[in-house]
N, C-alpha and C positions, 0 to 999 in steps of 0.2 A: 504494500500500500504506500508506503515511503516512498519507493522510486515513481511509482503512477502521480503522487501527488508533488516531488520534487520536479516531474516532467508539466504538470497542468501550471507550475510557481515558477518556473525558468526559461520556458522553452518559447521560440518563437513559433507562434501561432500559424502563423502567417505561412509558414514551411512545414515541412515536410515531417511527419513525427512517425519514427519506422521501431516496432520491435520485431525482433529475430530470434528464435528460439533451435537450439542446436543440440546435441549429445554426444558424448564417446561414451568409450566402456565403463566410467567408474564417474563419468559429472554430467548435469545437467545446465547449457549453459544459455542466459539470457540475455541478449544485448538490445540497447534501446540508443537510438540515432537521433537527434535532433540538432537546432541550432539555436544557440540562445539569445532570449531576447536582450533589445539592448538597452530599454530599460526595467531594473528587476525593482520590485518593491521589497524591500526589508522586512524579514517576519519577527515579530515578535516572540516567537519562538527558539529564541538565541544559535536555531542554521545547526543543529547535534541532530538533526534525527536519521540524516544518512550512516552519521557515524555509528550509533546506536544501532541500526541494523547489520552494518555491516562486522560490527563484533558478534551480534547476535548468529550471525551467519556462516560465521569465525570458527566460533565456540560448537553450534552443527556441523560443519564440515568437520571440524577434528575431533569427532565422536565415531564420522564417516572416517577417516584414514585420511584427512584430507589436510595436509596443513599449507596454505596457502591466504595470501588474501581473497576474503569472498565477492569481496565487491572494487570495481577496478575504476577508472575515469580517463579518459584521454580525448585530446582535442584533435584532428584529423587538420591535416594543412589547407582544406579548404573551409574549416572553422565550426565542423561539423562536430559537436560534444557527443561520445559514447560513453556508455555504464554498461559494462560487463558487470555479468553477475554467475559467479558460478555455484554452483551446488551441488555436494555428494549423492550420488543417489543412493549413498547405503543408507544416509538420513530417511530416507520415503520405508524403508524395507520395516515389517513387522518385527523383526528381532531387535532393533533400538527400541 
């Protein structure tokens, strides 16, 4: 919900907003493309809740074997922001 709702607070509207959903043998991974807008309003919410998921995501993955950062960010040279988001999928399995 974090990332859907840091995408509806950042993103230019205006363009193109892509997510991608992909897999290998042992992660689930989700990327989300957009560009940002250029002007952002300031939340009141002191701007922690990506971080807070992304330990959240952390701490699941290396329950899965996964030690890794869960959630990634990079800006593409035509200005494009992406958030990888990966995920164990032994997290989903009934034996956790």
């Amino acid at each position: 919900a974090e990332l859907t709702a840091n995408m509806f607070k950042y993103a230019d509207k205006s363009k193109n907003i892509s997510y991608s959903f992909d897999e290998t043998e042992d992660r689930l991974i989700i990327s989300i493309k957009n560009n940002i807008a250029t002007r952002i309003e300031r939340s009141a919410d002191g701007g922690k809740g990506l971080i807070a998921t992304s330990e959240t995501f952390r701490l699941l993955n290396k329950a899965g074997n996964i030690n890794e950062e869960a959630i990634n960010t990079d800006i593409e040279s035509n200005g494009v922001f992406i958030t990888t988001v990966v995920l164990s999928k032994a997290i989903f399995e009934p034996s956790l």
